[in-house]
C-alpha positions as semicolon CSV with decimal commas, in nm:
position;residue;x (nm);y (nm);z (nm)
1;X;-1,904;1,942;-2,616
2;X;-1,970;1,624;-2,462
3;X;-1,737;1,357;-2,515
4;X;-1,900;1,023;-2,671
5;X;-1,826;0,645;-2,545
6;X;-1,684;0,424;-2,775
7;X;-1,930;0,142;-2,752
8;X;-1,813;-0,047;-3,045
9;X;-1,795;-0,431;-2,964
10;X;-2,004;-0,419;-2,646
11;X;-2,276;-0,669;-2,635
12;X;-2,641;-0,574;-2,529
13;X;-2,879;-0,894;-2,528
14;X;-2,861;-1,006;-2,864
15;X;-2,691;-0,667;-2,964
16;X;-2,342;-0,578;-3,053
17;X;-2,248;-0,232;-3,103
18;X;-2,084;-0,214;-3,438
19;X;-2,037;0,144;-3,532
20;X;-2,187;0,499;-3,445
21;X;-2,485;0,556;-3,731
22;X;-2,412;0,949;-3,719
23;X;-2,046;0,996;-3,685
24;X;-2,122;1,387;-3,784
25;X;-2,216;1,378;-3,472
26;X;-2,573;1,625;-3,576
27;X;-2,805;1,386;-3,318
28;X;-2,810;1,534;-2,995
29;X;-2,799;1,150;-2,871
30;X;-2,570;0,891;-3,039
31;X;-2,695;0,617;-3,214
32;X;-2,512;0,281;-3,305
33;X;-2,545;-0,009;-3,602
34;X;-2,630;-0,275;-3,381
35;X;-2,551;-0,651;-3,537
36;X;-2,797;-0,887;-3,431
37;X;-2,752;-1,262;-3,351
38;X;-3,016;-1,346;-3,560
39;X;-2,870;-1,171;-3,843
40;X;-3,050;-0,850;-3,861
41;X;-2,907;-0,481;-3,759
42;X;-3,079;-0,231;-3,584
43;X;-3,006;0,071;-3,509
44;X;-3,049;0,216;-3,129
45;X;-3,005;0,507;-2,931
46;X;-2,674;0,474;-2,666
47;X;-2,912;0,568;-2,407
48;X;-3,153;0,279;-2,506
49;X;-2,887;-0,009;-2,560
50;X;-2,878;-0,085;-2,173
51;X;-3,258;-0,202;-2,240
52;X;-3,303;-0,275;-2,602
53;X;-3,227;-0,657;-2,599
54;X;-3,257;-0,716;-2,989
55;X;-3,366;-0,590;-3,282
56;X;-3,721;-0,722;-3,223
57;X;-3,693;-1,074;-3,293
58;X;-3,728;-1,183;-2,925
59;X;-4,087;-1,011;-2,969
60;X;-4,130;-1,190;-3,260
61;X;-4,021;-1,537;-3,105
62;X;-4,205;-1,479;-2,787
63;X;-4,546;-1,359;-2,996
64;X;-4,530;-1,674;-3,208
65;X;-4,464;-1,935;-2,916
66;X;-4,743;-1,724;-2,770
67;X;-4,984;-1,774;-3,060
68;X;-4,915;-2,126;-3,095
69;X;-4,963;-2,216;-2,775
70;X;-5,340;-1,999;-2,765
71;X;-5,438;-2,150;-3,076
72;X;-5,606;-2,529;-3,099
73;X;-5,526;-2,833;-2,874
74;X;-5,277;-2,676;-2,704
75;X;-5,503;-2,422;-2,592
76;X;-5,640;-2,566;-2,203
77;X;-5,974;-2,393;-2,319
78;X;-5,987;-2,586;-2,633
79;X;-6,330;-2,736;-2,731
80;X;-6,261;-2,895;-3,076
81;X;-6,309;-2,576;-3,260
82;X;-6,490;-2,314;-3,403
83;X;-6,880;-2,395;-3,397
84;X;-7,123;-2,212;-3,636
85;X;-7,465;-2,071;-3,547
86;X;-7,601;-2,457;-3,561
87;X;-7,378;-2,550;-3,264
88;X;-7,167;-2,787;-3,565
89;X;-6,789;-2,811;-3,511
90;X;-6,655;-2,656;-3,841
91;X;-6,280;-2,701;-3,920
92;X;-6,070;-2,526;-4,152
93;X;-5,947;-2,717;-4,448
94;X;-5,698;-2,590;-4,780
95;X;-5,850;-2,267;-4,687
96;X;-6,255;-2,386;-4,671
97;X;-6,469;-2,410;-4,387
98;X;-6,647;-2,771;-4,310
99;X;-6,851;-2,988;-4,097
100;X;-6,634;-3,228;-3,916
101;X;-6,849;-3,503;-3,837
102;X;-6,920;-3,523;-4,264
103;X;-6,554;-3,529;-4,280
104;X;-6,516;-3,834;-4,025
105;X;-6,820;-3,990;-4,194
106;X;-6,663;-3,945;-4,547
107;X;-6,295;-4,106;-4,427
108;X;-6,516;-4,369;-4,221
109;X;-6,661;-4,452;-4,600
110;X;-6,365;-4,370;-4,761
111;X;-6,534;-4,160;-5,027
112;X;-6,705;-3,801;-5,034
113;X;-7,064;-3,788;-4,938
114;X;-7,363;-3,771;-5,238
115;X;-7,594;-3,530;-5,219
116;X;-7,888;-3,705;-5,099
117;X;-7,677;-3,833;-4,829
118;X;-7,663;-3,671;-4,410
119;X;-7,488;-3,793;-4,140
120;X;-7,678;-3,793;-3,763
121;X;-7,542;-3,755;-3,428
122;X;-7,685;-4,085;-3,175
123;X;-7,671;-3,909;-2,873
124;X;-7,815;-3,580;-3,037
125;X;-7,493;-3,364;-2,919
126;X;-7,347;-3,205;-3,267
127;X;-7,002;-3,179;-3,101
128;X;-6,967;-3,523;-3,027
129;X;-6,841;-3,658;-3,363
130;X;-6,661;-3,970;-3,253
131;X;-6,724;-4,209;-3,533
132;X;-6,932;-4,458;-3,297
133;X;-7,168;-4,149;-3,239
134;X;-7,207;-4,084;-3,603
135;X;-7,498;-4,258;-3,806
136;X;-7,518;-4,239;-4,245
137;X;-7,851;-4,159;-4,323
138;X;-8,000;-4,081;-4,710
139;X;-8,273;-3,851;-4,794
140;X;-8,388;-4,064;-5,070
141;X;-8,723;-4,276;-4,996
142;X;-9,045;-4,307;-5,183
143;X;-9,346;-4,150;-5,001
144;X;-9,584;-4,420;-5,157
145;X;-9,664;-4,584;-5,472
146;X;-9,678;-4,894;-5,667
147;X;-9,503;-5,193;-5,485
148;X;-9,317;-5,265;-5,764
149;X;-9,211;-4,950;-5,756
150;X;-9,066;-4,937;-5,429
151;X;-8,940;-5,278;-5,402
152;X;-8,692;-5,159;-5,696
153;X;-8,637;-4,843;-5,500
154;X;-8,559;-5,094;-5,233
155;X;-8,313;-5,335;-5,414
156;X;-8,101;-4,933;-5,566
157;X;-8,079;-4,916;-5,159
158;X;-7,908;-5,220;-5,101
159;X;-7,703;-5,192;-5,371
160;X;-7,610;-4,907;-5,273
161;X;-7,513;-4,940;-4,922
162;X;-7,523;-5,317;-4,883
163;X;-7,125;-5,340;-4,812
164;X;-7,216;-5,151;-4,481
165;X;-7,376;-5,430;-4,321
Protein backbone atom coordinates (compact mmCIF):
# COMPACT_ATOMS: atom_id res chain seq x y z
CA UNK A 1 0.00 0.00 0.00
CA UNK A 2 1.16 3.18 -1.20
CA UNK A 3 1.99 5.71 1.20
CA UNK A 4 0.00 9.18 0.72
CA UNK A 5 1.64 12.88 0.91
CA UNK A 6 0.45 15.04 3.38
CA UNK A 7 -0.43 18.00 1.26
CA UNK A 8 -2.30 19.87 3.83
CA UNK A 9 -1.32 23.67 3.75
CA UNK A 10 0.39 23.63 0.35
CA UNK A 11 -0.74 26.29 -1.95
CA UNK A 12 -1.69 25.55 -5.68
CA UNK A 13 -2.71 28.90 -7.59
CA UNK A 14 -5.47 30.07 -5.71
CA UNK A 15 -5.66 26.60 -3.89
CA UNK A 16 -4.74 25.51 -0.48
CA UNK A 17 -4.87 22.01 0.44
CA UNK A 18 -6.96 21.78 3.52
CA UNK A 19 -7.72 18.20 4.23
CA UNK A 20 -7.88 14.74 2.34
CA UNK A 21 -11.87 14.42 1.16
CA UNK A 22 -11.60 10.45 1.56
CA UNK A 23 -9.51 9.74 4.53
CA UNK A 24 -10.93 5.90 4.19
CA UNK A 25 -8.69 5.99 1.83
CA UNK A 26 -11.49 3.77 -0.86
CA UNK A 27 -10.29 6.25 -4.05
CA UNK A 28 -7.58 4.72 -5.76
CA UNK A 29 -6.27 8.52 -6.12
CA UNK A 30 -6.47 10.99 -3.18
CA UNK A 31 -8.46 13.83 -3.26
CA UNK A 32 -8.18 17.09 -1.07
CA UNK A 33 -10.78 20.07 0.25
CA UNK A 34 -9.16 22.73 -1.46
CA UNK A 35 -9.93 26.47 0.17
CA UNK A 36 -10.12 28.95 -2.38
CA UNK A 37 -9.03 32.65 -2.22
CA UNK A 38 -12.11 33.70 -3.42
CA UNK A 39 -13.92 31.91 -0.83
CA UNK A 40 -15.13 28.83 -2.44
CA UNK A 41 -13.71 25.03 -1.88
CA UNK A 42 -13.16 22.61 -4.35
CA UNK A 43 -12.30 19.54 -4.23
CA UNK A 44 -9.29 18.05 -6.57
CA UNK A 45 -7.50 15.08 -7.30
CA UNK A 46 -3.55 15.15 -5.75
CA UNK A 47 -2.54 14.31 -9.14
CA UNK A 48 -4.45 17.36 -10.61
CA UNK A 49 -3.45 20.08 -7.91
CA UNK A 50 -0.02 20.76 -9.73
CA UNK A 51 -2.44 22.18 -12.62
CA UNK A 52 -5.76 23.01 -11.17
CA UNK A 53 -5.17 26.76 -10.36
CA UNK A 54 -8.67 27.45 -8.65
CA UNK A 55 -11.81 26.32 -8.19
CA UNK A 56 -13.00 27.85 -11.49
CA UNK A 57 -13.30 31.35 -10.74
CA UNK A 58 -10.22 32.39 -12.83
CA UNK A 59 -12.48 30.91 -15.80
CA UNK A 60 -15.13 32.78 -14.63
CA UNK A 61 -13.07 36.15 -14.31
CA UNK A 62 -11.26 35.63 -17.52
CA UNK A 63 -14.82 34.68 -19.47
CA UNK A 64 -16.44 37.86 -18.14
CA UNK A 65 -13.45 40.36 -18.90
CA UNK A 66 -13.67 38.40 -22.14
CA UNK A 67 -17.35 39.12 -22.76
CA UNK A 68 -17.15 42.59 -21.82
CA UNK A 69 -14.57 43.45 -23.80
CA UNK A 70 -16.46 41.53 -27.21
CA UNK A 71 -19.57 43.16 -26.43
CA UNK A 72 -20.43 47.05 -27.60
CA UNK A 73 -17.93 49.99 -27.90
CA UNK A 74 -15.30 48.23 -26.67
CA UNK A 75 -15.57 45.82 -29.30
CA UNK A 76 -12.81 47.26 -32.35
CA UNK A 77 -15.56 45.77 -34.74
CA UNK A 78 -18.25 47.77 -33.20
CA UNK A 79 -20.73 49.50 -35.61
CA UNK A 80 -23.30 51.11 -33.23
CA UNK A 81 -25.29 48.00 -32.87
CA UNK A 82 -27.56 45.52 -33.83
CA UNK A 83 -29.40 46.58 -37.20
CA UNK A 84 -32.77 44.95 -38.19
CA UNK A 85 -33.76 43.75 -41.66
CA UNK A 86 -34.38 47.68 -42.60
CA UNK A 87 -30.66 48.41 -42.11
CA UNK A 88 -32.09 50.70 -38.67
CA UNK A 89 -29.74 50.69 -35.66
CA UNK A 90 -32.00 49.12 -32.92
CA UNK A 91 -30.80 49.35 -29.26
CA UNK A 92 -31.85 47.52 -26.37
CA UNK A 93 -33.71 49.41 -23.73
CA UNK A 94 -35.41 48.05 -19.97
CA UNK A 95 -35.52 44.90 -21.90
CA UNK A 96 -37.34 46.34 -25.43
CA UNK A 97 -35.93 46.67 -28.70
CA UNK A 98 -35.97 50.37 -30.46
CA UNK A 99 -35.03 52.61 -33.19
CA UNK A 100 -32.27 54.84 -32.11
CA UNK A 101 -32.52 57.70 -34.23
CA UNK A 102 -36.57 58.02 -32.71
CA UNK A 103 -34.88 57.86 -29.46
CA UNK A 104 -32.33 60.83 -30.27
CA UNK A 105 -35.24 62.61 -31.98
CA UNK A 106 -37.53 62.13 -28.88
CA UNK A 107 -34.59 63.48 -26.22
CA UNK A 108 -33.77 66.21 -29.05
CA UNK A 109 -37.74 67.19 -28.37
CA UNK A 110 -37.70 66.23 -25.04
CA UNK A 111 -40.94 64.29 -25.27
CA UNK A 112 -42.03 60.81 -26.88
CA UNK A 113 -42.99 60.90 -30.47
CA UNK A 114 -47.09 60.98 -31.57
CA UNK A 115 -48.18 58.71 -33.77
CA UNK A 116 -48.52 60.62 -36.83
CA UNK A 117 -45.08 61.71 -36.30
CA UNK A 118 -41.45 60.00 -38.34
CA UNK A 119 -38.18 61.06 -38.13
CA UNK A 120 -35.87 61.10 -41.65
CA UNK A 121 -32.30 60.57 -42.16
CA UNK A 122 -30.66 63.91 -44.51
CA UNK A 123 -28.06 62.08 -45.98
CA UNK A 124 -30.36 58.92 -46.55
CA UNK A 125 -27.84 56.54 -44.45
CA UNK A 126 -30.20 54.94 -41.53
CA UNK A 127 -27.07 54.42 -39.38
CA UNK A 128 -26.08 57.82 -39.30
CA UNK A 129 -28.31 59.15 -36.46
CA UNK A 130 -26.30 62.12 -35.31
CA UNK A 131 -28.92 64.61 -34.36
CA UNK A 132 -27.80 67.18 -37.22
CA UNK A 133 -28.61 64.23 -39.69
CA UNK A 134 -31.99 63.68 -38.24
CA UNK A 135 -35.12 65.64 -39.67
CA UNK A 136 -39.03 65.54 -37.66
CA UNK A 137 -41.39 64.98 -40.18
CA UNK A 138 -45.53 64.37 -39.57
CA UNK A 139 -47.72 62.26 -41.62
CA UNK A 140 -50.58 64.52 -41.15
CA UNK A 141 -51.50 66.83 -44.32
CA UNK A 142 -54.72 67.38 -46.16
CA UNK A 143 -54.71 65.97 -49.74
CA UNK A 144 -57.12 68.84 -50.89
CA UNK A 145 -60.16 70.59 -49.95
CA UNK A 146 -61.76 73.72 -48.95
CA UNK A 147 -59.18 76.57 -48.21
CA UNK A 148 -60.64 77.22 -45.18
CA UNK A 149 -60.20 74.01 -44.44
CA UNK A 150 -56.64 73.72 -44.82
CA UNK A 151 -55.62 77.05 -43.72
CA UNK A 152 -56.99 75.75 -40.15
CA UNK A 153 -55.17 72.53 -40.80
CA UNK A 154 -52.35 74.93 -41.35
CA UNK A 155 -52.57 77.21 -38.20
CA UNK A 156 -53.03 73.10 -35.79
CA UNK A 157 -49.41 72.83 -37.64
CA UNK A 158 -47.90 75.75 -36.32
CA UNK A 159 -49.24 75.40 -33.20
CA UNK A 160 -48.07 72.47 -33.02
CA UNK A 161 -44.52 72.67 -33.91
CA UNK A 162 -44.05 76.43 -34.03
CA UNK A 163 -41.45 76.40 -30.93
CA UNK A 164 -39.12 74.50 -33.45
CA UNK A 165 -38.40 77.36 -35.51
Amino acid sequence: MSRRLNLAGHRYGRLVAVSVADPGGRCKHARWVCQCDCGNTAVVRSSDLIRTRSCGCIGRETLGKRAEAQLGPLNPNWKGGARNKDGYVVVRVDGRHLMQHRLVMEQLLRRPLLATETVHHKNGNRSDNRPDNLELWTTRHCGGGRVSDQVEWARGILAQYGYLF
